[in-house]
Backbone bond lengths (Angstrom), bond angles and torsions (degrees), N, CA, C in turn:
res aa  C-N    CA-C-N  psi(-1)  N-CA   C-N-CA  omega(-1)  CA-C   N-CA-C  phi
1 X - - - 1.460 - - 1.526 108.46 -
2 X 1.093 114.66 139.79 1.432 114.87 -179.82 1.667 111.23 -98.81
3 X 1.296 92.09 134.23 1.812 103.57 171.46 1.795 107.50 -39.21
4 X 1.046 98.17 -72.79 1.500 112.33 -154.89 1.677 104.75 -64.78
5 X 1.530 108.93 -39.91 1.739 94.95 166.17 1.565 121.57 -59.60
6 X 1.609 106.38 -33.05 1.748 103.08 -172.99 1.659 93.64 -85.28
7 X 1.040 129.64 -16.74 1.509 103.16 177.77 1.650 103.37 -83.94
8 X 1.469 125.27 -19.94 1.335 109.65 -177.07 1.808 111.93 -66.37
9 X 1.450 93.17 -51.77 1.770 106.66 177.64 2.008 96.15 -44.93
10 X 0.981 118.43 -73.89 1.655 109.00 -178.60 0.859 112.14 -46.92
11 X 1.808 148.37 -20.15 1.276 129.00 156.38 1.745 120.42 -58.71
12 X 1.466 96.37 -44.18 1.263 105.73 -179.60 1.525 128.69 -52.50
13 X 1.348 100.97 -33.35 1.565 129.16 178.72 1.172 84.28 -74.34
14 X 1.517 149.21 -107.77 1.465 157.21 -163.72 1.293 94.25 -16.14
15 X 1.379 136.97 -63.89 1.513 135.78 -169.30 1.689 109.55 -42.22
16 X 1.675 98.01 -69.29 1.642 107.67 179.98 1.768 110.03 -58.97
17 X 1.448 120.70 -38.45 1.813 97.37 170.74 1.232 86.90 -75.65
18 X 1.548 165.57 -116.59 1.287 132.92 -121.16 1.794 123.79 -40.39
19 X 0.889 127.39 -21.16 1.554 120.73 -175.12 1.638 100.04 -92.74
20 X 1.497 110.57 3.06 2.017 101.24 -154.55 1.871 76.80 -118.08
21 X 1.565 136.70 -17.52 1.070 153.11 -160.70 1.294 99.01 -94.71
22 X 1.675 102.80 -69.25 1.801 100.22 163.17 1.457 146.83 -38.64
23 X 1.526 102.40 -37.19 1.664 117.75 178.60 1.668 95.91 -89.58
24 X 1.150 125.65 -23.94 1.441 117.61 -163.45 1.760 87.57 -76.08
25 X 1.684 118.24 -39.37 1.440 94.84 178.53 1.135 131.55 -103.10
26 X 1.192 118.54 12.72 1.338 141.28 155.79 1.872 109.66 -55.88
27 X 1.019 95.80 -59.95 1.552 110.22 171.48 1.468 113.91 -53.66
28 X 1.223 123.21 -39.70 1.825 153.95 -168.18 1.768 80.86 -60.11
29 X 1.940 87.02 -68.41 1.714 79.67 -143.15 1.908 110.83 -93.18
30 X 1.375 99.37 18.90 1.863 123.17 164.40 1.312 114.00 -86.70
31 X 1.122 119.38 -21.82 1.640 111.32 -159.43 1.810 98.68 -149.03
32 X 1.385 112.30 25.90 1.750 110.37 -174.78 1.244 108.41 -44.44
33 X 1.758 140.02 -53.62 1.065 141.92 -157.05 1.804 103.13 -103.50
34 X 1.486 120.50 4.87 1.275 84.81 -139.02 1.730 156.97 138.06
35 X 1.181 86.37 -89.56 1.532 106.62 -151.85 1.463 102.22 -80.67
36 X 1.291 118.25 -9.23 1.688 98.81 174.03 1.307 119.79 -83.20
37 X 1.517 123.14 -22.89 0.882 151.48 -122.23 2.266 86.37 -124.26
38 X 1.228 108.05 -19.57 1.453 108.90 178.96 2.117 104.70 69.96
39 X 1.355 109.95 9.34 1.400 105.69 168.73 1.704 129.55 -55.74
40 X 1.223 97.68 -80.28 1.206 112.39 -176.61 1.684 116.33 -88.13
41 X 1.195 93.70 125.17 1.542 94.62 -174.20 1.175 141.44 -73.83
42 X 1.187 144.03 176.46 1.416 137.97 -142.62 1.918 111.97 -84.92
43 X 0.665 133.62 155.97 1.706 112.02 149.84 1.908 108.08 -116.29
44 X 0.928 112.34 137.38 1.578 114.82 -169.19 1.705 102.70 -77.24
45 X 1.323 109.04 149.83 1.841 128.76 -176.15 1.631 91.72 42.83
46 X 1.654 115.08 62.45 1.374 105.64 145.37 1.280 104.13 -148.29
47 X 1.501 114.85 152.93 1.734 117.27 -162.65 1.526 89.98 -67.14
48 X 1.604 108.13 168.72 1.315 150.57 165.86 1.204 99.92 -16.79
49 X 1.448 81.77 -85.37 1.515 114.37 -154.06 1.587 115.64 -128.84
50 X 1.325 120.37 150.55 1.404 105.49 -132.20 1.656 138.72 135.13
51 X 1.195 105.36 -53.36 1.522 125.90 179.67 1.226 114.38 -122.66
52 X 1.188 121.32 152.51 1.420 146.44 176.63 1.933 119.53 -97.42
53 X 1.188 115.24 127.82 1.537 105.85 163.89 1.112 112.42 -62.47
């Protein structure tokens, strides 16, 4: 096995979990509650934003 091919492939790997890390919190911090998205439903006389399901 060669050094320099398995260290390239582990860069490559490091690249794809950073971009799969990025969208995962992209997604995190797009959709925290929910509510844009029409998922989780409302609870009545409580603010916006604020609370957690």
């Amino acid at each position: 096995m060669d050094d320099s091919l398995s260290l390239e492939e582990l860069r490559e790997e490091i690249d794809d979990l950073r971009d799969l890390v990025k969208t995962l919190l992209t997604i995190i911090m797009e959709e925290a509650d929910g509510v844009q998205s029409g998922a989780a439903p409302s609870i009545p006389h409580q603010p916006k934003r604020g609370y957690c399901m």
